[in-house]
PDB file with SEQRES, HELIX, SHEET and CRYST1 records, atoms N, CA, C and O in Angstrom:
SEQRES   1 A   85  UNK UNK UNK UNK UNK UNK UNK UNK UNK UNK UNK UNK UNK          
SEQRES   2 A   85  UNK UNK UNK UNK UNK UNK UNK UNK UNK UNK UNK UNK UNK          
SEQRES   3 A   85  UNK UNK UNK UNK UNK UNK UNK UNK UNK UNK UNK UNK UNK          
SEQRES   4 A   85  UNK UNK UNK UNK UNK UNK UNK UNK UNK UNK UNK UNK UNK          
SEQRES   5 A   85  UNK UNK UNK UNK UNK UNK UNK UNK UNK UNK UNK UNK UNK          
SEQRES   6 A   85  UNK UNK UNK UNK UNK UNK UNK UNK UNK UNK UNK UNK UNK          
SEQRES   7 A   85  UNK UNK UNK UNK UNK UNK UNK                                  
HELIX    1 AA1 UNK A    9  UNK A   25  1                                  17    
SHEET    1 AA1 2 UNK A   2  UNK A   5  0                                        
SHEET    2 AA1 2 UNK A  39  UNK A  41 -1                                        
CRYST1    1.000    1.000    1.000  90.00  90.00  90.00 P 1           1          
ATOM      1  N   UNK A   1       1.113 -32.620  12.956  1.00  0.00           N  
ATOM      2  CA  UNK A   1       0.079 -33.547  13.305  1.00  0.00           C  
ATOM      3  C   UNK A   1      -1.243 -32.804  13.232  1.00  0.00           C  
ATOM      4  O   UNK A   1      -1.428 -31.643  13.596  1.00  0.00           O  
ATOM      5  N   UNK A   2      -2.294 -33.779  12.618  1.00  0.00           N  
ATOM      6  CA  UNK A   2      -3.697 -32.929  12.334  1.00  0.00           C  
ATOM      7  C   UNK A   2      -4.509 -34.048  12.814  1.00  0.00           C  
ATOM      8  O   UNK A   2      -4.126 -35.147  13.215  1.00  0.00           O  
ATOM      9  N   UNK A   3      -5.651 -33.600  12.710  1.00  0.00           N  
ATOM     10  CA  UNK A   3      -6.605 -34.525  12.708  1.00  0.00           C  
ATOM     11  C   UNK A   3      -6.782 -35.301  13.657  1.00  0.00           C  
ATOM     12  O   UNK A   3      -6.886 -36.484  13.331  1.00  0.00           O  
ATOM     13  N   UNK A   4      -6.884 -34.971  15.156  1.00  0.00           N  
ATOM     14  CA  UNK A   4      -7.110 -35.241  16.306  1.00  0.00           C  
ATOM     15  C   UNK A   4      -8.506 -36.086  16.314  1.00  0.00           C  
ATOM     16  O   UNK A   4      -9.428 -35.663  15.616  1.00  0.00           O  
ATOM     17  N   UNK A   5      -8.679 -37.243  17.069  1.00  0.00           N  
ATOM     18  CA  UNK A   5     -10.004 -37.217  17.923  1.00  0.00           C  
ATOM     19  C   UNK A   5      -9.358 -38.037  18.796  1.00  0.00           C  
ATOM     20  O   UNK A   5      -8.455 -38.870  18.728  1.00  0.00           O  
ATOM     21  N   UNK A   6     -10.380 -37.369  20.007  1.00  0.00           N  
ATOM     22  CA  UNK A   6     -10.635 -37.892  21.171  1.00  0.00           C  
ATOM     23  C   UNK A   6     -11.612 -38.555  21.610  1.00  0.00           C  
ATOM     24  O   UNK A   6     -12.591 -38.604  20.865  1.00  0.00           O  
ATOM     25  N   UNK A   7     -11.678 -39.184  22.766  1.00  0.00           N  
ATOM     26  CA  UNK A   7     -13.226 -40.218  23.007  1.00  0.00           C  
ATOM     27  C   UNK A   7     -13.803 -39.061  23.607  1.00  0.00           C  
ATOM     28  O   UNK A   7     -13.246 -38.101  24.141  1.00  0.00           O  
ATOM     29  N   UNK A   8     -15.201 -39.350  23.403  1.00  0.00           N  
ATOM     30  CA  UNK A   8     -15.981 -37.875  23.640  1.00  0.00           C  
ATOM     31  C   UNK A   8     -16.439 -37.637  25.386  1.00  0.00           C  
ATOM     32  O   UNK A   8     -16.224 -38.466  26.270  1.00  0.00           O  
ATOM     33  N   UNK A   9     -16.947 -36.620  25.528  1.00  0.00           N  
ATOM     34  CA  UNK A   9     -16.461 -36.196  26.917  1.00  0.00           C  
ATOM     35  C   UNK A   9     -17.585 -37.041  27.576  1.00  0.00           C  
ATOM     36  O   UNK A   9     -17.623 -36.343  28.589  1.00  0.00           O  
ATOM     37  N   UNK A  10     -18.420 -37.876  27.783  1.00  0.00           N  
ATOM     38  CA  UNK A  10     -19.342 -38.080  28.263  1.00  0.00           C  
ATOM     39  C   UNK A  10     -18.645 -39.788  29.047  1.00  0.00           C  
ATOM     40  O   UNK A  10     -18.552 -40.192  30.206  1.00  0.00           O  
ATOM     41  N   UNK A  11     -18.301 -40.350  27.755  1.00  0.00           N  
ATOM     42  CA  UNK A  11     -17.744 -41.680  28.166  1.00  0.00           C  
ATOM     43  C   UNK A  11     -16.481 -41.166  29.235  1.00  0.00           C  
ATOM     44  O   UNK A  11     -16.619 -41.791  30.286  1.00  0.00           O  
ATOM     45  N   UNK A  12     -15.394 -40.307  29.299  1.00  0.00           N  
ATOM     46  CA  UNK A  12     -14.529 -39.838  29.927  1.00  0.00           C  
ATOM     47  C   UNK A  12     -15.161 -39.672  30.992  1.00  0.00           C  
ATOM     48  O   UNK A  12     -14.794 -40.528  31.796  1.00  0.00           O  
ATOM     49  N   UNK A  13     -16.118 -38.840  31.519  1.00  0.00           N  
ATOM     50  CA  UNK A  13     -16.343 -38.881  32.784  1.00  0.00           C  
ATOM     51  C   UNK A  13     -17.143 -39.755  33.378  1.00  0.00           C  
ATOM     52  O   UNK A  13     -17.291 -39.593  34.589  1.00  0.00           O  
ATOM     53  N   UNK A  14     -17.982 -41.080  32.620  1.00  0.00           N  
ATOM     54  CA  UNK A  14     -18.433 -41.645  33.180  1.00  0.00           C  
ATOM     55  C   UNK A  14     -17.377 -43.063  33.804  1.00  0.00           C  
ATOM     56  O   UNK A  14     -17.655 -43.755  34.783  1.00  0.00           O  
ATOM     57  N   UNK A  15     -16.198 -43.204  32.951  1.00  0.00           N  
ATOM     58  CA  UNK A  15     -15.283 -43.575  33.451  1.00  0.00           C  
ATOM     59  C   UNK A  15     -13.968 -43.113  34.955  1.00  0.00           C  
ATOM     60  O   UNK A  15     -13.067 -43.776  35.470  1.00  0.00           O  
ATOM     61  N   UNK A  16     -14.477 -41.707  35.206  1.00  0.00           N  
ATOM     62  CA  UNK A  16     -13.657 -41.437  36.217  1.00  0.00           C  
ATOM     63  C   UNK A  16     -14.644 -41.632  37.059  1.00  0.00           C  
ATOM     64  O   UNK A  16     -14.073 -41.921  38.111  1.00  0.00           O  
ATOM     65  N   UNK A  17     -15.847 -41.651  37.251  1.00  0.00           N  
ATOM     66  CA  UNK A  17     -16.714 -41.445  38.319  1.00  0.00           C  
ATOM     67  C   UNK A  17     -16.996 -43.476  38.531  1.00  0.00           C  
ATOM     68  O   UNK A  17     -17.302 -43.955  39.623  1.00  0.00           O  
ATOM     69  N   UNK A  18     -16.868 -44.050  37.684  1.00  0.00           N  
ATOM     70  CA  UNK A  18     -16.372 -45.493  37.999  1.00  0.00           C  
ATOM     71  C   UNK A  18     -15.370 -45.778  38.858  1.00  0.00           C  
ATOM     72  O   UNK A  18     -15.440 -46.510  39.845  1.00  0.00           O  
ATOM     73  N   UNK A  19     -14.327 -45.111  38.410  1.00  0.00           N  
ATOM     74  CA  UNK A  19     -12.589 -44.941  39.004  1.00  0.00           C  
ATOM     75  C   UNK A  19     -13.128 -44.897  40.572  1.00  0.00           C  
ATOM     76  O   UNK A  19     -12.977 -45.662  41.525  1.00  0.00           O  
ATOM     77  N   UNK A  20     -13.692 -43.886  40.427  1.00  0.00           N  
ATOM     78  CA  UNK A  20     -13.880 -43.189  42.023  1.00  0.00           C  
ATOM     79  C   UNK A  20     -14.531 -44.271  42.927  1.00  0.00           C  
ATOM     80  O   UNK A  20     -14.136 -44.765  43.984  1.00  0.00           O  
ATOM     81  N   UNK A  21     -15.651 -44.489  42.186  1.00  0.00           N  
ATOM     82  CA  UNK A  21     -16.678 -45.561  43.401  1.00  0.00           C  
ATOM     83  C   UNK A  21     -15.673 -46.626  43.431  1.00  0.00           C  
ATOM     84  O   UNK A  21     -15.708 -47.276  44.476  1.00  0.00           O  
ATOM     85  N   UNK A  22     -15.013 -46.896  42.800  1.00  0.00           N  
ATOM     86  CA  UNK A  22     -14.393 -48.360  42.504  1.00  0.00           C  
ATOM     87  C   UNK A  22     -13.576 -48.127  44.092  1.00  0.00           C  
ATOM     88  O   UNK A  22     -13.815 -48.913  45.009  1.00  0.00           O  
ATOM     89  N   UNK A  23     -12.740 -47.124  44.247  1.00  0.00           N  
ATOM     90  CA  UNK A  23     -11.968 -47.089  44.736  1.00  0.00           C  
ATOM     91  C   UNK A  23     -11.655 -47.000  46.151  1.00  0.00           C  
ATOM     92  O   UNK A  23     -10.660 -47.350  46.784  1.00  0.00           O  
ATOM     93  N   UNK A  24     -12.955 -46.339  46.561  1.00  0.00           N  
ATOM     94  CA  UNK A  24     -14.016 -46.366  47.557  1.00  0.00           C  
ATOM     95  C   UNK A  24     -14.535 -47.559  48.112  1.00  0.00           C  
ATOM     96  O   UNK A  24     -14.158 -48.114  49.145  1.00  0.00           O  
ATOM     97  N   UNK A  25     -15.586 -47.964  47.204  1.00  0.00           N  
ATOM     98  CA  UNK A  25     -15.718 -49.690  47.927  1.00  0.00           C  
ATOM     99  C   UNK A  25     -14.876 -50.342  48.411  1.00  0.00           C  
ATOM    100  O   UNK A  25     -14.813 -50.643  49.603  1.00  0.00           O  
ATOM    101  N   UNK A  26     -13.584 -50.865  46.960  1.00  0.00           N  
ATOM    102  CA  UNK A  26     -12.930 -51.592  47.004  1.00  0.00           C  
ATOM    103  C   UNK A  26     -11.425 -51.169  46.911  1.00  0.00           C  
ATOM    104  O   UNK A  26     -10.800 -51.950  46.193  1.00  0.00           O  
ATOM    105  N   UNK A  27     -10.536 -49.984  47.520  1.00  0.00           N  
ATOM    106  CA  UNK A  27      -9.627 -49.723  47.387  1.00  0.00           C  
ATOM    107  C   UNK A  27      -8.288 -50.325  47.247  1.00  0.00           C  
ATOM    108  O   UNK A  27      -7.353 -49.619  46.870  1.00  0.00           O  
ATOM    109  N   UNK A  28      -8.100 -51.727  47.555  1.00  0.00           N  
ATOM    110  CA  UNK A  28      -7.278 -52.446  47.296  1.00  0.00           C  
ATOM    111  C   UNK A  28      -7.471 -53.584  46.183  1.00  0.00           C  
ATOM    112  O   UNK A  28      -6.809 -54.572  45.865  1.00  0.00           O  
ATOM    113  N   UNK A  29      -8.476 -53.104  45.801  1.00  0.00           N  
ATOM    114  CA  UNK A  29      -9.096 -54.197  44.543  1.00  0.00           C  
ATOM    115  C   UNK A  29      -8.441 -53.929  43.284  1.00  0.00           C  
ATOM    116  O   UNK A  29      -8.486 -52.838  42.715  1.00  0.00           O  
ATOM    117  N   UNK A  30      -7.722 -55.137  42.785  1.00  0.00           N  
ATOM    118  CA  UNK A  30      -6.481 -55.411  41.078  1.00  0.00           C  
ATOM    119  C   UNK A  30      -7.946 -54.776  40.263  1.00  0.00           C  
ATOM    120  O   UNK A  30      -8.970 -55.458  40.225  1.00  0.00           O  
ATOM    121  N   UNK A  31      -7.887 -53.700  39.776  1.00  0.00           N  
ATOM    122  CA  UNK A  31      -8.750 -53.327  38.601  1.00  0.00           C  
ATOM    123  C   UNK A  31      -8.304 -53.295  37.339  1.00  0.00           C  
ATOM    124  O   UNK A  31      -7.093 -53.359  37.127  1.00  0.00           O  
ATOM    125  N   UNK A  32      -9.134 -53.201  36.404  1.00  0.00           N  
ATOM    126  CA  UNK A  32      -8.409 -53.217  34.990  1.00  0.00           C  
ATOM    127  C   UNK A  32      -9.490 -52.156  34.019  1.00  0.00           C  
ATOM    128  O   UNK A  32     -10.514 -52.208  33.337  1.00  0.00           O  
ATOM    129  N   UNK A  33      -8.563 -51.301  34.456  1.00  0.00           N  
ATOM    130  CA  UNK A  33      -8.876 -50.194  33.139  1.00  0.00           C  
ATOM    131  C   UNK A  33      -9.189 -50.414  31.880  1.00  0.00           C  
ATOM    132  O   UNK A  33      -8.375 -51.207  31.406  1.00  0.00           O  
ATOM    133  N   UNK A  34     -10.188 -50.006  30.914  1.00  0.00           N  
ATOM    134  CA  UNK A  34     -10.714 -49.940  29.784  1.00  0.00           C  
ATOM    135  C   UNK A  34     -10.184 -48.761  29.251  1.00  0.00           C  
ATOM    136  O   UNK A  34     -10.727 -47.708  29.584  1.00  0.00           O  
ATOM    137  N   UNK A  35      -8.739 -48.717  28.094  1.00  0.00           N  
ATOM    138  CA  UNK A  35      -8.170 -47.864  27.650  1.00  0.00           C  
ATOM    139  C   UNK A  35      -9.012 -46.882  26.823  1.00  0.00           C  
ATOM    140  O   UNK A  35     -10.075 -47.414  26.502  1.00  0.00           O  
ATOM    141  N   UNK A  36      -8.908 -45.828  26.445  1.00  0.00           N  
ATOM    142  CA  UNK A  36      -9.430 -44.942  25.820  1.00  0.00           C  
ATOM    143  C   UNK A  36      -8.374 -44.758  24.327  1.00  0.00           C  
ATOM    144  O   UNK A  36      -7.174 -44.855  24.586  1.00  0.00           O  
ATOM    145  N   UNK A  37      -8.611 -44.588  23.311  1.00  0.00           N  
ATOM    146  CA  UNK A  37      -8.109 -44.586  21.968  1.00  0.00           C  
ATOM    147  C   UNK A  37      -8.368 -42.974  21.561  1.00  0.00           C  
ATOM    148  O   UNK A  37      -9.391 -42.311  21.392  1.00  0.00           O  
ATOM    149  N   UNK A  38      -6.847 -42.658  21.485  1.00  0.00           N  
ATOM    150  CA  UNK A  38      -7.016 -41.389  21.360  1.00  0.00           C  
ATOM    151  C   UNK A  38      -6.159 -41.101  19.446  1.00  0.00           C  
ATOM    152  O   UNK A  38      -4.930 -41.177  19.440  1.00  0.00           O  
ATOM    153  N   UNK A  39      -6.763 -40.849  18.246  1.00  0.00           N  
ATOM    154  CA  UNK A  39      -5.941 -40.362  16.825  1.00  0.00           C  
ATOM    155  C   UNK A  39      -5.660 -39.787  16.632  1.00  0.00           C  
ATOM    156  O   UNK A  39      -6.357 -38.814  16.918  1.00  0.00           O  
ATOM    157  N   UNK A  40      -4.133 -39.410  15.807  1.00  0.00           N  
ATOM    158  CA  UNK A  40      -4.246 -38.338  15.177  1.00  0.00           C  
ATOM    159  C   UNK A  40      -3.414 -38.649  13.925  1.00  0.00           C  
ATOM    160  O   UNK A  40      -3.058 -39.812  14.117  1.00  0.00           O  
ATOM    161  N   UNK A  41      -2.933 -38.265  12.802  1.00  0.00           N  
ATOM    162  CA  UNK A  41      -2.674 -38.039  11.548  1.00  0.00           C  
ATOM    163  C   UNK A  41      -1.672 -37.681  11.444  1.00  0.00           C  
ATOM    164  O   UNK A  41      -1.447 -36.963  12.418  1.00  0.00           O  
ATOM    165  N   UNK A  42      -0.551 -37.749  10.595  1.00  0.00           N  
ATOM    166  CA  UNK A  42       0.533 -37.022  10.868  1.00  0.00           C  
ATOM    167  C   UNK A  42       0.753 -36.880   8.920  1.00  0.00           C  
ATOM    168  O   UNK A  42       0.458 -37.962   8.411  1.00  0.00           O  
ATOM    169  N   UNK A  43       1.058 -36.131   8.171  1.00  0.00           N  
ATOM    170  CA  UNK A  43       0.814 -35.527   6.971  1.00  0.00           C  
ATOM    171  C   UNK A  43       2.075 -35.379   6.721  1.00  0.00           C  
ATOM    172  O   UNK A  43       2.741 -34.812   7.587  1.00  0.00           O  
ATOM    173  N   UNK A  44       2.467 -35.649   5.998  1.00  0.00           N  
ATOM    174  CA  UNK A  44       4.171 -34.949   5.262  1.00  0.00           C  
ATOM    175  C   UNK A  44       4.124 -35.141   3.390  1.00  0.00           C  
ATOM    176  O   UNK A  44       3.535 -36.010   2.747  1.00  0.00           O  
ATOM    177  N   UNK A  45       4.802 -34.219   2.985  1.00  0.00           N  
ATOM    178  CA  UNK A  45       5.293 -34.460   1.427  1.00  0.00           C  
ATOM    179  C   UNK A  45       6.505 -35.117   1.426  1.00  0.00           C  
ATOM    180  O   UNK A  45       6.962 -35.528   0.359  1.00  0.00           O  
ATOM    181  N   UNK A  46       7.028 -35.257   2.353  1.00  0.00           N  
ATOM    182  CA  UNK A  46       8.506 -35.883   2.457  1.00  0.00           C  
ATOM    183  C   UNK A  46       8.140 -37.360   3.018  1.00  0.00           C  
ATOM    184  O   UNK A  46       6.984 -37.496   3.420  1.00  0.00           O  
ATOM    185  N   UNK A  47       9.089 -38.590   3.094  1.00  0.00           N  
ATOM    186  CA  UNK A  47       8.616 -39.911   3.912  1.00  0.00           C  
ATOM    187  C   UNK A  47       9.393 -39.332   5.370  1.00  0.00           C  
ATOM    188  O   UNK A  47      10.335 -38.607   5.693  1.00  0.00           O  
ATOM    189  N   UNK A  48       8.153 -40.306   6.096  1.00  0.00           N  
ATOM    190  CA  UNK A  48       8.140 -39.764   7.358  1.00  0.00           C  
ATOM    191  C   UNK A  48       8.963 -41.092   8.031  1.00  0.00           C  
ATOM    192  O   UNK A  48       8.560 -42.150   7.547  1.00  0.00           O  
ATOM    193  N   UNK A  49       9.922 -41.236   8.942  1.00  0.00           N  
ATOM    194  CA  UNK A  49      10.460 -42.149   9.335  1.00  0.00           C  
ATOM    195  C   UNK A  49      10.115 -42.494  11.046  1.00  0.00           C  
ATOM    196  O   UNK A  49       9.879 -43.536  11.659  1.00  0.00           O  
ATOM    197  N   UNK A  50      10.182 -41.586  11.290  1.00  0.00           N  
ATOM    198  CA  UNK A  50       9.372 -40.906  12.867  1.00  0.00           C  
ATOM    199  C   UNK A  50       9.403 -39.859  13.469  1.00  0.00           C  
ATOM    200  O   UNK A  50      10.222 -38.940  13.477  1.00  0.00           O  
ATOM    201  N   UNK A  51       7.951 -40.120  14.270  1.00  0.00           N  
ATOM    202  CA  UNK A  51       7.389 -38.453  15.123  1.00  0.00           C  
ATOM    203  C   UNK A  51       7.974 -38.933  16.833  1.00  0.00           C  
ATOM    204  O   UNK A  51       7.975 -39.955  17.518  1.00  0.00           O  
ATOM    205  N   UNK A  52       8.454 -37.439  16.971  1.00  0.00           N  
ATOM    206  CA  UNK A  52       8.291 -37.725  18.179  1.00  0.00           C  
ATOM    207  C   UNK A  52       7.172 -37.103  18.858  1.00  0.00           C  
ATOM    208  O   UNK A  52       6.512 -36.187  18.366  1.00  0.00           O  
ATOM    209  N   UNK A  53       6.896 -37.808  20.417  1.00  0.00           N  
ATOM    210  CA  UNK A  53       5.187 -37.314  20.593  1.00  0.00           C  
ATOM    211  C   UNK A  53       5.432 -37.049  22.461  1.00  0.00           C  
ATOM    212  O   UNK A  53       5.802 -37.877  23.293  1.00  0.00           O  
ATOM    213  N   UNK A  54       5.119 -35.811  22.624  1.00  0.00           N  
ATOM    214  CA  UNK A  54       5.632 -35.524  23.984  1.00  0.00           C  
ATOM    215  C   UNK A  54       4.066 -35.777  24.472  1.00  0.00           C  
ATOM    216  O   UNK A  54       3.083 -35.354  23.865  1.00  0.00           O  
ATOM    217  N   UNK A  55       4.041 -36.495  25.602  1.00  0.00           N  
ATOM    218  CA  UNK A  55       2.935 -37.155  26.342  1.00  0.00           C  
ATOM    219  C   UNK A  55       2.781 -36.512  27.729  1.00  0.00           C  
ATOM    220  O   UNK A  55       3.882 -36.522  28.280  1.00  0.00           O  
ATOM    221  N   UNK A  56       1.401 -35.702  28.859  1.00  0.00           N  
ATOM    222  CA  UNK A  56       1.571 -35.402  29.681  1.00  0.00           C  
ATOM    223  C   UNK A  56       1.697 -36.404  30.450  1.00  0.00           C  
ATOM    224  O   UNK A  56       1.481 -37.542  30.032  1.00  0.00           O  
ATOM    225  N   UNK A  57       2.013 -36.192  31.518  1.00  0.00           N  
ATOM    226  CA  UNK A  57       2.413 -37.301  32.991  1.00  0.00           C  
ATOM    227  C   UNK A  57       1.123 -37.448  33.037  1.00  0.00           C  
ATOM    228  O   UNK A  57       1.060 -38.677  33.056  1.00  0.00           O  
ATOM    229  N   UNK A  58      -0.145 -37.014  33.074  1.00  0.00           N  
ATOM    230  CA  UNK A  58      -1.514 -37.130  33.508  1.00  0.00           C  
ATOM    231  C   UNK A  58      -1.742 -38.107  32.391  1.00  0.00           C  
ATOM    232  O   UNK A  58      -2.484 -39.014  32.767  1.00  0.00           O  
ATOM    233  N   UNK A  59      -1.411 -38.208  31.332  1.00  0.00           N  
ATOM    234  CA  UNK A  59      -1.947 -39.439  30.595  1.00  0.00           C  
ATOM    235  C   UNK A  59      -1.006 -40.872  30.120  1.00  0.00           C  
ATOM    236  O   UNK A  59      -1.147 -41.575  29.119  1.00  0.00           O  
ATOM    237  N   UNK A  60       0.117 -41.000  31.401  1.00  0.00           N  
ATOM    238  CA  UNK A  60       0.829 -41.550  31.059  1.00  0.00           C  
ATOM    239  C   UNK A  60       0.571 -42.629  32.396  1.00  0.00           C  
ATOM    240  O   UNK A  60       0.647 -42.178  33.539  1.00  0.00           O  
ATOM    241  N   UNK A  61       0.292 -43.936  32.177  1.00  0.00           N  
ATOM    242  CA  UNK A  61       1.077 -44.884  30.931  1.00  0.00           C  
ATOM    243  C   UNK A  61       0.068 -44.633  29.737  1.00  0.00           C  
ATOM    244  O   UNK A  61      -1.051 -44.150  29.910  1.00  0.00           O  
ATOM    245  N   UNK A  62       0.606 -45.030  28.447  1.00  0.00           N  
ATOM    246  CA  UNK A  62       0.174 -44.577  27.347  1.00  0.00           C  
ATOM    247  C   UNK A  62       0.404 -45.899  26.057  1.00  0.00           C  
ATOM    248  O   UNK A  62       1.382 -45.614  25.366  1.00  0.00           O  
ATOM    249  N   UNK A  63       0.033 -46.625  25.816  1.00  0.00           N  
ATOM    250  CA  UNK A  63       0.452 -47.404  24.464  1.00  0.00           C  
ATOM    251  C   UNK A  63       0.283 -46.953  22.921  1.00  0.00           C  
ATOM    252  O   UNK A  63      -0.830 -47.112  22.421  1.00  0.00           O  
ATOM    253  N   UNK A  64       0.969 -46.587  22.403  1.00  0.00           N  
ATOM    254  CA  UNK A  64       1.655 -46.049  21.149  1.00  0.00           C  
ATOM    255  C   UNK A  64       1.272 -47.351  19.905  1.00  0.00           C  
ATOM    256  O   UNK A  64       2.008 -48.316  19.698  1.00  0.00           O  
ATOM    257  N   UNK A  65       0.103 -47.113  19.263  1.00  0.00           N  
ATOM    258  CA  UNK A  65       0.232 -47.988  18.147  1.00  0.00           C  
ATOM    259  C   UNK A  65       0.150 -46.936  16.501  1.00  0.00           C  
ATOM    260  O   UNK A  65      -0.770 -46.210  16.124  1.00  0.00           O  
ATOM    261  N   UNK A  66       1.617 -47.265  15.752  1.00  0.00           N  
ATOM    262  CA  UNK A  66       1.403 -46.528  14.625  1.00  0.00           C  
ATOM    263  C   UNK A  66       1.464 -47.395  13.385  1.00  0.00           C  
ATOM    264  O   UNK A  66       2.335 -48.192  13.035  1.00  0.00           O  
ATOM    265  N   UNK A  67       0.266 -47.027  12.776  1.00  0.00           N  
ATOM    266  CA  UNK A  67       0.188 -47.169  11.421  1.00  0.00           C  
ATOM    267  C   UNK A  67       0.428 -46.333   9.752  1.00  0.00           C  
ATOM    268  O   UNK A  67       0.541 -45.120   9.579  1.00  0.00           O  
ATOM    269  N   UNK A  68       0.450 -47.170   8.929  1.00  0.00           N  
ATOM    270  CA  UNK A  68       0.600 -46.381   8.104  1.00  0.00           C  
ATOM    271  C   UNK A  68      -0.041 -46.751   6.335  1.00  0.00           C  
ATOM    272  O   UNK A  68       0.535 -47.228   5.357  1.00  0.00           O  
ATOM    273  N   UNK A  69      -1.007 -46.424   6.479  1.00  0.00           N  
ATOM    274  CA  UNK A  69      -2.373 -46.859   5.446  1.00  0.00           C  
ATOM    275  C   UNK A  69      -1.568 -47.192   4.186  1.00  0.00           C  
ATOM    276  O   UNK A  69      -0.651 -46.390   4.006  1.00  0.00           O  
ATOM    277  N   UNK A  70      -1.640 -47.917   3.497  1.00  0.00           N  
ATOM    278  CA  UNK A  70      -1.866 -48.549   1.649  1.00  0.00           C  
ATOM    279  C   UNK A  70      -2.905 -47.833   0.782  1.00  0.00           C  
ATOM    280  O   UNK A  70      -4.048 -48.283   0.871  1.00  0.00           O  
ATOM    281  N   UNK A  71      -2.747 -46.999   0.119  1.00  0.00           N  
ATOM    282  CA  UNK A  71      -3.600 -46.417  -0.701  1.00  0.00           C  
ATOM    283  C   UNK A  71      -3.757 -46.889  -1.992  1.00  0.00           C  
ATOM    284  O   UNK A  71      -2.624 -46.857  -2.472  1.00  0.00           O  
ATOM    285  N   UNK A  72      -4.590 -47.342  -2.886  1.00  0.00           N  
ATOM    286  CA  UNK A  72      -4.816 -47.625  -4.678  1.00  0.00           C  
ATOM    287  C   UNK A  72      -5.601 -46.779  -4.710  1.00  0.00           C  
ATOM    288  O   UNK A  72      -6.241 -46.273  -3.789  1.00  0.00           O  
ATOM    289  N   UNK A  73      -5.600 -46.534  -5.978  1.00  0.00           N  
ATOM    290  CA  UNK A  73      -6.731 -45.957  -6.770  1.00  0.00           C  
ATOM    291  C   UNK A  73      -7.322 -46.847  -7.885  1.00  0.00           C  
ATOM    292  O   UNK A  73      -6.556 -47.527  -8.568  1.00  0.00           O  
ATOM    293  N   UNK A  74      -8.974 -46.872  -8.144  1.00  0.00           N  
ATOM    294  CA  UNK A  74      -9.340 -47.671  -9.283  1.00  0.00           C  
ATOM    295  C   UNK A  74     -10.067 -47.003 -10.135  1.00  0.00           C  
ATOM    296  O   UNK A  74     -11.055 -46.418  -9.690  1.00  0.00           O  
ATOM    297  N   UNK A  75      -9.776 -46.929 -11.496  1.00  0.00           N  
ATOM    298  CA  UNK A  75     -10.125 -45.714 -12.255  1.00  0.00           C  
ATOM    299  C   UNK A  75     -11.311 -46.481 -12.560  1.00  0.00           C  
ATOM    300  O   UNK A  75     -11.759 -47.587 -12.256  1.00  0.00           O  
ATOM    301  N   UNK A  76     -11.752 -45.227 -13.465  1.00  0.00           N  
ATOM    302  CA  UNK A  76     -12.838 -45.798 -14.614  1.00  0.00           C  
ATOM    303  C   UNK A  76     -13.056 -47.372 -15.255  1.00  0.00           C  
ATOM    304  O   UNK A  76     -13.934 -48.217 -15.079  1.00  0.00           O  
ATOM    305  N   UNK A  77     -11.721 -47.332 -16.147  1.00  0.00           N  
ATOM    306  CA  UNK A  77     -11.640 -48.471 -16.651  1.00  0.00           C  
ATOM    307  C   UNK A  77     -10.384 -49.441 -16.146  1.00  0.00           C  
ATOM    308  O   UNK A  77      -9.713 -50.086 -16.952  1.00  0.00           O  
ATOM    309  N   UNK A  78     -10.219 -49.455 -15.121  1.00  0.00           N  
ATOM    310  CA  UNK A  78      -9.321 -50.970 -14.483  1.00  0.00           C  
ATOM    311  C   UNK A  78     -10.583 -51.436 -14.096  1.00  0.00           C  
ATOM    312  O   UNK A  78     -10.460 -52.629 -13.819  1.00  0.00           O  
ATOM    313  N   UNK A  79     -11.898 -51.009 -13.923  1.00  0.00           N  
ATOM    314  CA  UNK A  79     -12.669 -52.546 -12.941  1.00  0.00           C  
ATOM    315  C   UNK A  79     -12.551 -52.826 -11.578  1.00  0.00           C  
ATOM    316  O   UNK A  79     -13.301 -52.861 -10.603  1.00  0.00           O  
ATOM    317  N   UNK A  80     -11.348 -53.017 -11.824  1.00  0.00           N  
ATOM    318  CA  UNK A  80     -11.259 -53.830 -10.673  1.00  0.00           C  
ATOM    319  C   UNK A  80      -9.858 -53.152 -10.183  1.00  0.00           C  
ATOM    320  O   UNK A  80      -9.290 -52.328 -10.900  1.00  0.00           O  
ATOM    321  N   UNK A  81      -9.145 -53.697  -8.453  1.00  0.00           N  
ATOM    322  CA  UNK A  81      -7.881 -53.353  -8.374  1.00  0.00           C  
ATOM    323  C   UNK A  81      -7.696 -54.419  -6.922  1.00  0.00           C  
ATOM    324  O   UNK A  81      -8.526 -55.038  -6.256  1.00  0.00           O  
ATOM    325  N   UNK A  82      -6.480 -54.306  -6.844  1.00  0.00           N  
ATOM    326  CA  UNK A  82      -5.499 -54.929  -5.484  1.00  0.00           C  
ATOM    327  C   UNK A  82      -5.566 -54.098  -4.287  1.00  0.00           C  
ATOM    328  O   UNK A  82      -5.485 -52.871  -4.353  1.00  0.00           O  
ATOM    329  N   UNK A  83      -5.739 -54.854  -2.997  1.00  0.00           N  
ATOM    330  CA  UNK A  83      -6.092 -54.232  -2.247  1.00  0.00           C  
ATOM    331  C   UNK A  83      -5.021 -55.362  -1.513  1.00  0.00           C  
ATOM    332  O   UNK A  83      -5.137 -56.574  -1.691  1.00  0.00           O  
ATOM    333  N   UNK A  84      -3.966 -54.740  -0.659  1.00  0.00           N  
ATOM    334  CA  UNK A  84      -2.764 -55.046   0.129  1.00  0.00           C  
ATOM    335  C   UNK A  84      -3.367 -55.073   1.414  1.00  0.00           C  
ATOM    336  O   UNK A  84      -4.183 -54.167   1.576  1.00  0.00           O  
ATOM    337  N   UNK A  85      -3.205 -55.869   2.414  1.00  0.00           N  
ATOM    338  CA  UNK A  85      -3.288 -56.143   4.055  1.00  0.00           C  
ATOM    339  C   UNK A  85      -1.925 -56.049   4.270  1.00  0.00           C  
ATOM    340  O   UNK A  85      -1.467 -56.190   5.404  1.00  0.00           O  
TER     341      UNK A  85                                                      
END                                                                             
């Protein structure tokens, strides 16, 4: 796995310091978290069928969405090309 990003550190802590007051005021208050989207890439010459992905307890619960991109190429002379959803 390559090609990490993370949400950058500024939004991260302005979200725990939310957490905090929140919790304070209103400690029994149903809140709803604004997930953070964390990428990364996973590269093979071989087809990849699945990764497994060990997750810390500190960032768990966690929702898992994987994709897996459609690539064309359009040369010189095709003009034009197909583009798959």
């Amino acid at each position: 796995m390559n090609v990490w990003h993370w949400p950058d550190e500024g939004s991260v802590q302005k979200h725990f310091r939310e957490l905090t007051m929140q919790s304070v005021i209103a400690p029994d208050a149903h809140r709803h978290e604004t997930p953070f989207e964390i990428r990364f890439q996973v590269q093979s010459p071989m087809p990849v069928s699945a990764v497994t992905l060990k997750v810390a307890q500190a960032l768990r619960p966690i929702t898992l969405v994987a994709t897996q991109p459609r690539q064309s190429r359009i040369d010189q002379d095709m003009g034009r090309g197909l583009v798959i959803f």
